[in-house]
TORPA-4810 file (N, C-alpha, C, O; in nm, 3 decimals):
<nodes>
NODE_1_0.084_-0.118_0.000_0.000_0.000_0.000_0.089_0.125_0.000_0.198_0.134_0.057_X
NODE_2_0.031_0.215_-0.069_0.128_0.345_-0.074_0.079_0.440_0.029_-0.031_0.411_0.077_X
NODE_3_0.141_0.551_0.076_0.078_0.656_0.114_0.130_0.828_0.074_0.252_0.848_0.076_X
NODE_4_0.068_0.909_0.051_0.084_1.020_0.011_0.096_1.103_0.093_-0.020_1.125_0.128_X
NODE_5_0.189_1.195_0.177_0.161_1.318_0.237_0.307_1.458_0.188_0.422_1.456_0.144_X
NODE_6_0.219_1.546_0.226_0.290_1.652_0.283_0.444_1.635_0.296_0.475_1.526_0.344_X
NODE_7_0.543_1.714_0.266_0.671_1.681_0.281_0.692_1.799_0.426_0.637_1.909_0.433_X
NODE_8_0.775_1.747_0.517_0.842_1.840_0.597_0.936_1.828_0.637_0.988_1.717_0.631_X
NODE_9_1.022_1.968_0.713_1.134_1.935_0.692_1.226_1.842_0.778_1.342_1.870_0.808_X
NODE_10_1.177_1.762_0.804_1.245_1.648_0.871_1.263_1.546_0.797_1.341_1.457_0.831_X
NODE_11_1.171_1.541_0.648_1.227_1.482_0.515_1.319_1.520_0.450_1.325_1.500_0.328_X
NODE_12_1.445_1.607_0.543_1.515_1.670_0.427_1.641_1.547_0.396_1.709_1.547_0.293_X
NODE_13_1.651_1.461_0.490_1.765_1.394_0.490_1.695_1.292_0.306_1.722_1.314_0.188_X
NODE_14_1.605_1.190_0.371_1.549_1.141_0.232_1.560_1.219_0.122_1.622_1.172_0.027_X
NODE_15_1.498_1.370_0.109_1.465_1.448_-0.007_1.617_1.450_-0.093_1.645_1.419_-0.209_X
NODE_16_1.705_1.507_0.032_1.875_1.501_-0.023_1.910_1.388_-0.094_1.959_1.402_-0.206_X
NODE_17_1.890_1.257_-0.041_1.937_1.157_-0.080_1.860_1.102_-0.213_1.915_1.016_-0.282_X
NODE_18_1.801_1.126_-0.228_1.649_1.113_-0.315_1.732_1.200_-0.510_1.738_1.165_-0.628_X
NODE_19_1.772_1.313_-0.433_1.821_1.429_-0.543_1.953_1.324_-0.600_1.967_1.262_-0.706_X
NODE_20_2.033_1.336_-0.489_2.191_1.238_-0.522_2.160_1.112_-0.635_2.228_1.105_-0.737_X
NODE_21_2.048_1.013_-0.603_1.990_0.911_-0.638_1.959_0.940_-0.826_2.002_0.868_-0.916_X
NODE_22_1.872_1.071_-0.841_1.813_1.098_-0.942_1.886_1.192_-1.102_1.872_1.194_-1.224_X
NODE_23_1.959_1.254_-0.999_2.028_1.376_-1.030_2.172_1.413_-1.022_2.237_1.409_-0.919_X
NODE_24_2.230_1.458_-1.174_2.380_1.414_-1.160_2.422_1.593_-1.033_2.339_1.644_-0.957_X
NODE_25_2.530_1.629_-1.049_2.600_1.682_-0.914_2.540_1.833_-0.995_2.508_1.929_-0.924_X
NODE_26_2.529_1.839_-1.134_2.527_2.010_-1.162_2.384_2.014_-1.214_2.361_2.097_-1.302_X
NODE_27_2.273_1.928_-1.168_2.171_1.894_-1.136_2.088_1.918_-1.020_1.967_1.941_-1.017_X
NODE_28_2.186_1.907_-0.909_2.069_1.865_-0.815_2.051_2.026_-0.723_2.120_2.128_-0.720_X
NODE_29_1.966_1.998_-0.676_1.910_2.164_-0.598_1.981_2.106_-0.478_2.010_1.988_-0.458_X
NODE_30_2.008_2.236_-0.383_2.074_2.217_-0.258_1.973_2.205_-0.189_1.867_2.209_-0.252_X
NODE_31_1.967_2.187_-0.044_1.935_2.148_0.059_1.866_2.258_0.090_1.750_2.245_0.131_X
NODE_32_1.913_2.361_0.079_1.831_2.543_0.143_1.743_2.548_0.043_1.653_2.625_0.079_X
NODE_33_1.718_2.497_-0.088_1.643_2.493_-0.177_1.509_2.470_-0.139_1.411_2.541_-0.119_X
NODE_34_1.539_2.325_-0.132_1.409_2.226_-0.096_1.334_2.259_0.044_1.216_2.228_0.062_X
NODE_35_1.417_2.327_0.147_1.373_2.360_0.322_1.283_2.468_0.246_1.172_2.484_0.298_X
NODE_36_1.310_2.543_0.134_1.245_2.685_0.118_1.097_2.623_0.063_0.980_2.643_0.098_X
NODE_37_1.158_2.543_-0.036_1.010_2.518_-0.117_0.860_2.417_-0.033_0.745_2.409_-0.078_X
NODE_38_0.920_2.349_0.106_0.877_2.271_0.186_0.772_2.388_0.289_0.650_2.380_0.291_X
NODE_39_0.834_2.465_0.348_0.810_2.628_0.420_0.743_2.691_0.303_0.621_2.699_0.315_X
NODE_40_0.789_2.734_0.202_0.682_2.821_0.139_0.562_2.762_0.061_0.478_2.843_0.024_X
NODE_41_0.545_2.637_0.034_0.443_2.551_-0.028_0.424_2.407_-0.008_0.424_2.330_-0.104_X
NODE_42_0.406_2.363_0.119_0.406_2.232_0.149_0.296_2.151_0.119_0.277_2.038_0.164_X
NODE_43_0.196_2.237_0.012_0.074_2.136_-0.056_0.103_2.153_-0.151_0.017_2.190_-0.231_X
NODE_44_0.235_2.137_-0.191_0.318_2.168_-0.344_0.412_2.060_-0.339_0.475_2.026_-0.439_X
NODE_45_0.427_1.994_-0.209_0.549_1.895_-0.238_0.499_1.745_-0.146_0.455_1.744_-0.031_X
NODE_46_0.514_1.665_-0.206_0.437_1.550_-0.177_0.563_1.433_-0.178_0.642_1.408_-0.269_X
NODE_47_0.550_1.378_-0.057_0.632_1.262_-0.053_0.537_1.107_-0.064_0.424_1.095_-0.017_X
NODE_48_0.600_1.017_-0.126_0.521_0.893_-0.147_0.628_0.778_-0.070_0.751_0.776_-0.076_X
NODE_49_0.551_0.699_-0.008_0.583_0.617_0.114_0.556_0.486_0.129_0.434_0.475_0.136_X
NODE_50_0.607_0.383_0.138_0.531_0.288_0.157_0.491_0.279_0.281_0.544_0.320_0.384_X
NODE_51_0.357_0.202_0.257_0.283_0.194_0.433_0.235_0.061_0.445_0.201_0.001_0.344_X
NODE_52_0.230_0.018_0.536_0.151_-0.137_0.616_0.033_-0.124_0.645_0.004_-0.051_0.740_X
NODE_53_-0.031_-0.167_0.597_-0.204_-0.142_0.612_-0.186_-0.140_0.803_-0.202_-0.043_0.878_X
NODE_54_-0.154_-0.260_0.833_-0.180_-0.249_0.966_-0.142_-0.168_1.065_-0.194_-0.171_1.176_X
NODE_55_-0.018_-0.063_1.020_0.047_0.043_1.115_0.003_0.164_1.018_0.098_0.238_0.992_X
NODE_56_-0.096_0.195_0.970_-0.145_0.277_0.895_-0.192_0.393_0.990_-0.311_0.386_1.021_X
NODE_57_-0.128_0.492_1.038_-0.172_0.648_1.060_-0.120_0.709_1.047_-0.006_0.690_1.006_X
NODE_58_-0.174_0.844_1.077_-0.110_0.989_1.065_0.059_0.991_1.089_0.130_1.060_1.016_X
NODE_59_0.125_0.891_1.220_0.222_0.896_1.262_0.355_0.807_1.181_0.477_0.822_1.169_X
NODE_60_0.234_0.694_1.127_0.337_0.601_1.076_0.426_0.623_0.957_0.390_0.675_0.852_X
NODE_61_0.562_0.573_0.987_0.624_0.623_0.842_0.671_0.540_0.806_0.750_0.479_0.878_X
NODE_62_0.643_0.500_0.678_0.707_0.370_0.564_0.797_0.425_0.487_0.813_0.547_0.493_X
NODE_63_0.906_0.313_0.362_0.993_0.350_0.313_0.996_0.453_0.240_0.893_0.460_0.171_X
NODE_64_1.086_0.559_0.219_1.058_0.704_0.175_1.078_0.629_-0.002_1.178_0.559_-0.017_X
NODE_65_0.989_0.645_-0.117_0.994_0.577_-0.197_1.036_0.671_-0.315_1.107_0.646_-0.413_X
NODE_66_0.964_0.805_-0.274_0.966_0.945_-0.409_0.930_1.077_-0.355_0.895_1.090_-0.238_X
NODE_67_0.939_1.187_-0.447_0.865_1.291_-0.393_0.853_1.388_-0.520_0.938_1.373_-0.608_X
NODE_68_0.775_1.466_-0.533_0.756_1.575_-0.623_0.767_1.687_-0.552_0.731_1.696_-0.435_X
NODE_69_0.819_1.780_-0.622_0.727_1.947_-0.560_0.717_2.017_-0.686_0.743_1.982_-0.801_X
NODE_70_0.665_2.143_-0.627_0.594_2.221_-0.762_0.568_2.347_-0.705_0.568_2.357_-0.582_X
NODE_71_0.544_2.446_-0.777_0.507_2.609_-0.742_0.383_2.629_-0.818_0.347_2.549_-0.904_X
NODE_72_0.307_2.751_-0.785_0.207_2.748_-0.870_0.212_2.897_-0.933_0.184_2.991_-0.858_X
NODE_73_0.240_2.918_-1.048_0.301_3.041_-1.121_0.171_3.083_-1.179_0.084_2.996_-1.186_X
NODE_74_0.139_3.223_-1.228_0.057_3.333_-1.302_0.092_3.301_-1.435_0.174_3.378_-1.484_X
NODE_75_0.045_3.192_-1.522_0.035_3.176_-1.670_0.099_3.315_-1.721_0.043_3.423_-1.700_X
NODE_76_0.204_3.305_-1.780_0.251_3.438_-1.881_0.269_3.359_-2.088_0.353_3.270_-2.105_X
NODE_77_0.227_3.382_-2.146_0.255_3.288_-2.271_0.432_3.322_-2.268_0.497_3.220_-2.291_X
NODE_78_0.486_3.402_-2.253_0.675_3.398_-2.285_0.684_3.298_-2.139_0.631_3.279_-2.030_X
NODE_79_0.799_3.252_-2.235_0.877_3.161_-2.132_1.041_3.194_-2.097_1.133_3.160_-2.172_X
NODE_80_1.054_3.257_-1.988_1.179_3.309_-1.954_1.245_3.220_-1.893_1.204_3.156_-1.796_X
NODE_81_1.365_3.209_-1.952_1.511_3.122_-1.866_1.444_3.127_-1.733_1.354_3.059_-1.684_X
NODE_82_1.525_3.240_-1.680_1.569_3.236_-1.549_1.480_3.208_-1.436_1.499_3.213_-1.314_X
NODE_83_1.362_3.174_-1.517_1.239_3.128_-1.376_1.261_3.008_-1.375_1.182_2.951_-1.300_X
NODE_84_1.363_2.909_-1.445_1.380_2.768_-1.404_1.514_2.759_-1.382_1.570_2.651_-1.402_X
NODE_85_1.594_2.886_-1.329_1.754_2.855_-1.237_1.703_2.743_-1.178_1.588_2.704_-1.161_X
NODE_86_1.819_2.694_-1.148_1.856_2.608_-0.994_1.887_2.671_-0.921_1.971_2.762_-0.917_X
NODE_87_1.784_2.607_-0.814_1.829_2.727_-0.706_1.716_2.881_-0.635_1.715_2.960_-0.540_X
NODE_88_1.652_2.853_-0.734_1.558_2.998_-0.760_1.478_3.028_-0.625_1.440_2.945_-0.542_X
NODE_89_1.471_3.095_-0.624_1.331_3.124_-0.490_1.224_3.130_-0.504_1.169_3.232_-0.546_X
NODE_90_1.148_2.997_-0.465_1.003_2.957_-0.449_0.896_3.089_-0.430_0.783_3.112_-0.472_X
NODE_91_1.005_3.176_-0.332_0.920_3.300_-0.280_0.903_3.369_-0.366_0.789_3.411_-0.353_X
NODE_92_0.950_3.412_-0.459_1.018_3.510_-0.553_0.866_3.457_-0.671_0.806_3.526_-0.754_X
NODE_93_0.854_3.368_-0.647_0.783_3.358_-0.815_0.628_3.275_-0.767_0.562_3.235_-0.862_X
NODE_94_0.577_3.251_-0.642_0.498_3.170_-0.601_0.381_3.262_-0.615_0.387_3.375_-0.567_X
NODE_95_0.265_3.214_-0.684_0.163_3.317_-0.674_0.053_3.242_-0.652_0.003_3.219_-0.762_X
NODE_96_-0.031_3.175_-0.535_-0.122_3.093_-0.445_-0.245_3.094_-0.537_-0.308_2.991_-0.564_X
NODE_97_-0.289_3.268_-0.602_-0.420_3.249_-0.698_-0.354_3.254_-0.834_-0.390_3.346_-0.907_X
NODE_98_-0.286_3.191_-0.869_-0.236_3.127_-1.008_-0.299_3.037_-1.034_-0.367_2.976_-0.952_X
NODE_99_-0.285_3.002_-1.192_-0.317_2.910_-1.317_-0.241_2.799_-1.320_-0.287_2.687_-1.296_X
NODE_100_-0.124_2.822_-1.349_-0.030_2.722_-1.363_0.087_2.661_-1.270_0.179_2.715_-1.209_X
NODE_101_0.042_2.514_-1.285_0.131_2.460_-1.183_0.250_2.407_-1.201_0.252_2.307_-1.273_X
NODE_102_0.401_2.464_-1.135_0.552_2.418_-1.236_0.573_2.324_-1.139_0.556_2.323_-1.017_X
NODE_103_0.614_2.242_-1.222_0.642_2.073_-1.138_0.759_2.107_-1.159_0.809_2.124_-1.270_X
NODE_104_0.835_2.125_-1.004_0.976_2.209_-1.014_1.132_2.065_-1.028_1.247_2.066_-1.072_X
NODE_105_1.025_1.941_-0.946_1.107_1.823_-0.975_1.014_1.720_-0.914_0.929_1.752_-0.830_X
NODE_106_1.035_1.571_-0.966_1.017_1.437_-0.960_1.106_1.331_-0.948_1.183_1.302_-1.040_X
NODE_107_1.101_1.253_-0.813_1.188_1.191_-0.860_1.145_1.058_-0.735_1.113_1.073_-0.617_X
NODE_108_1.160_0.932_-0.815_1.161_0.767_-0.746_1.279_0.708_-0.723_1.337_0.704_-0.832_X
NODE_109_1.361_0.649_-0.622_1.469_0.603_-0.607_1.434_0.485_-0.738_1.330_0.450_-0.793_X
NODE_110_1.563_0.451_-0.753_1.578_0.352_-0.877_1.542_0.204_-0.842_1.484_0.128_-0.920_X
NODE_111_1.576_0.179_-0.737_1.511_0.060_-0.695_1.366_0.074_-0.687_1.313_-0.025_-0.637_X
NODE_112_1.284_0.169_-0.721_1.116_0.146_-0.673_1.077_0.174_-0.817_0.955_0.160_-0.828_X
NODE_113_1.140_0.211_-0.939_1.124_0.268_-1.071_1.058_0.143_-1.172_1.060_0.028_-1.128_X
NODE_114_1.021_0.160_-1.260_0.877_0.073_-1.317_0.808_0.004_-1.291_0.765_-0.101_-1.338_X
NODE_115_0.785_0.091_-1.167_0.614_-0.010_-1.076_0.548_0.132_-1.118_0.512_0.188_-1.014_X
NODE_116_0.532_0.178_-1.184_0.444_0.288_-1.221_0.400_0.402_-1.103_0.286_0.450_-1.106_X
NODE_117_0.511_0.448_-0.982_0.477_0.475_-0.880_0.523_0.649_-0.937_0.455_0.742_-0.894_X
NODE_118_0.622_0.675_-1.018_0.592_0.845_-1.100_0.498_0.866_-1.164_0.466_0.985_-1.171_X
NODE_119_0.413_0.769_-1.238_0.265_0.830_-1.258_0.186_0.811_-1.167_0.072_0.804_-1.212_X
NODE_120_0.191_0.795_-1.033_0.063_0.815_-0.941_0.116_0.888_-0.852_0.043_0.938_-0.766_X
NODE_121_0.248_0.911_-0.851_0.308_1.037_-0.742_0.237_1.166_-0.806_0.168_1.244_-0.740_X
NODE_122_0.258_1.175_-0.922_0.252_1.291_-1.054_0.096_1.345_-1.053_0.046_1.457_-1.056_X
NODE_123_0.026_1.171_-1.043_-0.150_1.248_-1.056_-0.170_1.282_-0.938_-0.250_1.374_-0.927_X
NODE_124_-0.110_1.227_-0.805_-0.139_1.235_-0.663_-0.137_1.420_-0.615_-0.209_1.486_-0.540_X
NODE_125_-0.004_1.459_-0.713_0.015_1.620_-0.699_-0.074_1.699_-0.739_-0.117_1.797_-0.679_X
NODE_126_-0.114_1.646_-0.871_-0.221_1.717_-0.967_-0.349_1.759_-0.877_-0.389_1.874_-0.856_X
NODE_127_-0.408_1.628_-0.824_-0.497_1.617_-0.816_-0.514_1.693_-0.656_-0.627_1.723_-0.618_X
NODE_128_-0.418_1.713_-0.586_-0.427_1.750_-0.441_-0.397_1.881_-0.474_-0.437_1.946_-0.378_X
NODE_129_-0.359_1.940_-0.538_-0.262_2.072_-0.567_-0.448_2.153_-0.628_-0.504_2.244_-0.566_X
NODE_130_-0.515_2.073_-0.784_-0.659_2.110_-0.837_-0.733_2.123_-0.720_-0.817_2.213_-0.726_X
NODE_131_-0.726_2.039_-0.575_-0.859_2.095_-0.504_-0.798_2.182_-0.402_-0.837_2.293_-0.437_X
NODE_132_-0.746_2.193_-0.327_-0.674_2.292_-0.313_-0.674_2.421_-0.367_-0.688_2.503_-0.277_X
NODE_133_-0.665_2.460_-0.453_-0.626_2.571_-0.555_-0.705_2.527_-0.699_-0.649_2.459_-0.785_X
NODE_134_-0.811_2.564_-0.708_-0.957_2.535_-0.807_-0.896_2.648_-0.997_-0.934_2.634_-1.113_X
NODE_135_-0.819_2.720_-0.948_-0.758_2.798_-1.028_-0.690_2.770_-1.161_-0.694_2.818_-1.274_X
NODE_136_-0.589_2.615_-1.062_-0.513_2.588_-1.137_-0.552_2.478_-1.244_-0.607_2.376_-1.203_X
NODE_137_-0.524_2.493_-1.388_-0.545_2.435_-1.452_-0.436_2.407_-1.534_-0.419_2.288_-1.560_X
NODE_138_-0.348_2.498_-1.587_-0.228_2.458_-1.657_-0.151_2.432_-1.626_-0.157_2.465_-1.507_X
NODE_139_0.004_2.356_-1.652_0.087_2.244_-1.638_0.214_2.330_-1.696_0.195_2.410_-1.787_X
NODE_140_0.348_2.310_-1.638_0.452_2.342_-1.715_0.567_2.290_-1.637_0.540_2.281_-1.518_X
NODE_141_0.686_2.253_-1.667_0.799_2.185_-1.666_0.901_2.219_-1.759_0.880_2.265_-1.871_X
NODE_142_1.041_2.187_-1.695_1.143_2.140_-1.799_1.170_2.027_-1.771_1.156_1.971_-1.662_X
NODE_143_1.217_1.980_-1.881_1.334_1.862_-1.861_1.495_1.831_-2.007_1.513_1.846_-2.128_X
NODE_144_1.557_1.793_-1.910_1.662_1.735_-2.039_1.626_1.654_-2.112_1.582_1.541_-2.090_X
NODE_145_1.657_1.745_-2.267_1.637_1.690_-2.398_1.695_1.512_-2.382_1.616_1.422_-2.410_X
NODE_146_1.782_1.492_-2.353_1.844_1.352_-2.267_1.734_1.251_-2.217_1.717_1.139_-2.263_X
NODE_147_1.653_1.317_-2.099_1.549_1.183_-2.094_1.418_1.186_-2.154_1.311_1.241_-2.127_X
NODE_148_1.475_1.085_-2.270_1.381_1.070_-2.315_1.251_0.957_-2.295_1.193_0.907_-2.391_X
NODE_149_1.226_0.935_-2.182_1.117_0.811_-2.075_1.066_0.927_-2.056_0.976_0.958_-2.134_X
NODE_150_1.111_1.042_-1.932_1.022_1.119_-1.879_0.897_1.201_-2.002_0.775_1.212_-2.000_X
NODE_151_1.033_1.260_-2.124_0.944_1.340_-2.213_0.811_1.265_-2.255_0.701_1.322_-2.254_X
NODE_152_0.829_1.132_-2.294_0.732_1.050_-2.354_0.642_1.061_-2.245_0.529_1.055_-2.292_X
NODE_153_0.639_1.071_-2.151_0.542_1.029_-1.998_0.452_1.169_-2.042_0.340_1.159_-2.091_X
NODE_154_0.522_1.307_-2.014_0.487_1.400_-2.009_0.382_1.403_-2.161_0.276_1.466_-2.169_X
NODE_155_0.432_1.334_-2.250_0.343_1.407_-2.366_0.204_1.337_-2.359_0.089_1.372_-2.386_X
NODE_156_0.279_1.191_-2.300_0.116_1.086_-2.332_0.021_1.155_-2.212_-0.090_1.107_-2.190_X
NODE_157_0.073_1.280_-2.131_-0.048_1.345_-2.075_-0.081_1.473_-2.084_-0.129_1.549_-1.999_X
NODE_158_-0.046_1.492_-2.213_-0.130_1.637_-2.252_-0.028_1.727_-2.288_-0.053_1.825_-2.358_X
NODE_159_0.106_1.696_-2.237_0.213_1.843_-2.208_0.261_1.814_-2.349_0.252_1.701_-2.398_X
NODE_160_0.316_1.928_-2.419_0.389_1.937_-2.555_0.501_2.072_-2.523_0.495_2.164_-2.441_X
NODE_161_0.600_2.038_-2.626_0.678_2.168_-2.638_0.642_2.268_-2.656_0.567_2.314_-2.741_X
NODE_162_0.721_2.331_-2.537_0.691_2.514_-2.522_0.818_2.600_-2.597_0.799_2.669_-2.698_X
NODE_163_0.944_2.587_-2.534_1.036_2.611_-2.563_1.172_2.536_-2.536_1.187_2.445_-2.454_X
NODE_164_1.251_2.582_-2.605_1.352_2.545_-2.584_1.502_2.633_-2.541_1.548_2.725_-2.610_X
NODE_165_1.564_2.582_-2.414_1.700_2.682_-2.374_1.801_2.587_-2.418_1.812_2.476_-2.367_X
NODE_166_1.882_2.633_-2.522_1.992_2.580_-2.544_2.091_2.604_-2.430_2.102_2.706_-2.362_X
NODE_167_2.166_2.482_-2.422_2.304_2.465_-2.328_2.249_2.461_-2.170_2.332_2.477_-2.081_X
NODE_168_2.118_2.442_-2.139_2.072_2.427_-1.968_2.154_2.381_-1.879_2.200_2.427_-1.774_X
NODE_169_2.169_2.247_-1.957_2.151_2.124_-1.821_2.308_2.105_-1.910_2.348_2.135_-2.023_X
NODE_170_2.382_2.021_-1.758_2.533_1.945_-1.776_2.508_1.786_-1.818_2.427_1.725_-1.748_X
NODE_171_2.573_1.714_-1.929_2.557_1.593_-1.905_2.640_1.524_-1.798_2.721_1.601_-1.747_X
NODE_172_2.642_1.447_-1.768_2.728_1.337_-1.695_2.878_1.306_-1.731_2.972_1.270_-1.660_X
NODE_173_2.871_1.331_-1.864_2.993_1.351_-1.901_3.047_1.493_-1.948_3.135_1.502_-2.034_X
NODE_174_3.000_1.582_-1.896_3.012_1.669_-1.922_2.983_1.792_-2.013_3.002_1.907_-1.973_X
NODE_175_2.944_1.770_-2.116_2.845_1.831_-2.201_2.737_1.904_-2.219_2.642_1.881_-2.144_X
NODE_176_2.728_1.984_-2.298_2.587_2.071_-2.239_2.464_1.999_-2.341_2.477_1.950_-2.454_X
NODE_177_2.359_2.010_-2.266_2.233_1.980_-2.342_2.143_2.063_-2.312_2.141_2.153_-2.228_X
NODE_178_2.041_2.013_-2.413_1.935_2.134_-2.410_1.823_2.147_-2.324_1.776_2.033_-2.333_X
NODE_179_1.753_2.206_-2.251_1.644_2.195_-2.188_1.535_2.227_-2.226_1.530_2.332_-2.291_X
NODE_180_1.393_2.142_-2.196_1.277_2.152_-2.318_1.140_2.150_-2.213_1.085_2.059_-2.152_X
NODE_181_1.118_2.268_-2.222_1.006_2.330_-2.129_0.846_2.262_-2.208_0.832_2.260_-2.330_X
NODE_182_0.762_2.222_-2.132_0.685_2.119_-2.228_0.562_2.179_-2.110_0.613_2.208_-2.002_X
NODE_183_0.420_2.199_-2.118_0.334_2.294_-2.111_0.209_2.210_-2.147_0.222_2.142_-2.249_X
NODE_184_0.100_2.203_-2.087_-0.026_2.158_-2.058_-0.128_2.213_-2.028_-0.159_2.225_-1.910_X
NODE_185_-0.208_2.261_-2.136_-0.375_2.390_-2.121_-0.439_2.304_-2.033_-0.486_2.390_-1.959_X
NODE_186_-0.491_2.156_-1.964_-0.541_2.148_-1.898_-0.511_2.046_-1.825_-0.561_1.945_-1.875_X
NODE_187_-0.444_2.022_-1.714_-0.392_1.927_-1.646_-0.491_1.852_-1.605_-0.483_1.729_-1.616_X
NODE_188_-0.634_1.931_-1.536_-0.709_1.857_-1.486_-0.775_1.712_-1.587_-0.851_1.627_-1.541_X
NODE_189_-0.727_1.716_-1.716_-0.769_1.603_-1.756_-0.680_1.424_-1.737_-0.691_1.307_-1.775_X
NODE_190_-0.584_1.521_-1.641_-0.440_1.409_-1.607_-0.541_1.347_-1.474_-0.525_1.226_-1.464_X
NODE_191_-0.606_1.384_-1.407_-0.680_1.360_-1.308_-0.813_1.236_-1.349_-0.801_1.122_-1.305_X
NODE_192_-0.879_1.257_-1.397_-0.962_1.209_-1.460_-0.891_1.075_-1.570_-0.954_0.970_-1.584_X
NODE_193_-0.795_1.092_-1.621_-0.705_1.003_-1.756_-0.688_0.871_-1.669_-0.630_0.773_-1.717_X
</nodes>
C-alpha cells in the first residue's frame, strides 16, 4: 500500500538523498532549496511512502519511496530562462491564486522505478494541488532533452513543447544539453485520464 503526504522538513535527509539518487551533481538543488520550497508551499510537495495497512496512521512512516514538488506560477505565454535557475526562490515567483502549476522536480529512487509509482506520485500532486487551488489548470515543466522516458510520460499526458533553452543542463559527461520546457492547457484532464 502506498501513502501520500505533505513533505516536511524532517524529510530533508530522504529528499537530499532522493536528489543524489536521481540527479547528476550540476543537477541537483541544494538542501536550502528544498527547506524553502517545503516552508513556502508544502501542498506543493508530496512525498510517497510505503505503508503497512496495519500500522497505517497519521504517525506512521514507511519507506521514503519518491517525492515531487511544484510552485504554482501566473500563466505568462513567454517563457523566460531564469524562472527555471537552480536554485531559484520559491518566494520570488509563487503566486497561491495562479493558473499554472511548475512541477519544479520528480523523482523515485531507482530501486522502486517501473512499478508505475511516478505516474501516481505525478496524478497524486495534480490532483491534491486542483482541489486545493480550483484555479489551477495549466501544467509546465522542464526537462533534459536527454530523458527521453520522462518526455514521452509528459506528452502521453497532454504536455507538448513550449520552448527550448539551449546549453541548460550538464551531461554526466560533461556536455551541455538542451532543456525543453513542455506545457499543458489542462492538467485537470491528467486527473480524470
Amino acid at each position: 500500500m502506498l501513502r501520500f503526504r505533505e513533505a516536511a522538513s524532517s524529510d530533508i535527509t530522504n529528499i537530499m538523498a532522493l536528489e543524489r539518487a536521481c540527479f547528476n551533481t550540476d543537477t541537483q538543488e541544494a538542501e536550502s532549496t528544498y527547506l524553502e520550497r517545503i516552508d513556502a508551499f508544502p501542498q506543493g510537495f508530496i512525498v510517497m511512502e510505503s505503508a503497512d495497512r496495519s500500522n497505517f496512521s497519521s504517525r506512521s512512516v514507511g519507506e521514503f519511496l519518491g517525492a515531487v514538488s511544484s510552485e504554482i506560477w501566473q500563466y505568462e505565454p513567454s517563457i523566460a530562462r531564469d524562472s527555471f535557475t537552480l536554485g531559484h526562490s520559491i518566494k520570488k515567483q509563487l503566486k497561491l491564486a495562479g493558473d499554472e502549476l511548475y512541477i519544479s522536480s520528480i523523482g523515485i529512487f531507482p530501486r522502486h522505478r517501473k512499478c508505475g509509482y511516478g505516474k501516481l506520485l505525478f496524478r497524486e500532486l495534480i490532483n491534491r494541488v486542483h482541489v486545493l487551488f480550483p484555479l489551477v489548470v495549466k501544467g509546465i515543466l522542464l526537462i533534459n532533452e536527454e530523458w527521453h522516458g520522462a518526455r514521452k510520460i509528459y506528452a502521453n499526458n497532454g504536455f507538448h513543447d513550449a520552448a527550448v533553452f539551449d546549453d541548460f543542463f550538464t551531461s554526466d559527461n560533461g556536455t551541455k544539453t538542451n532543456g525543453i520546457v513542455m506545457r499543458n492547457d489542462d492538467i485537470t484532464k491528467i486527473i480524470i485520464g
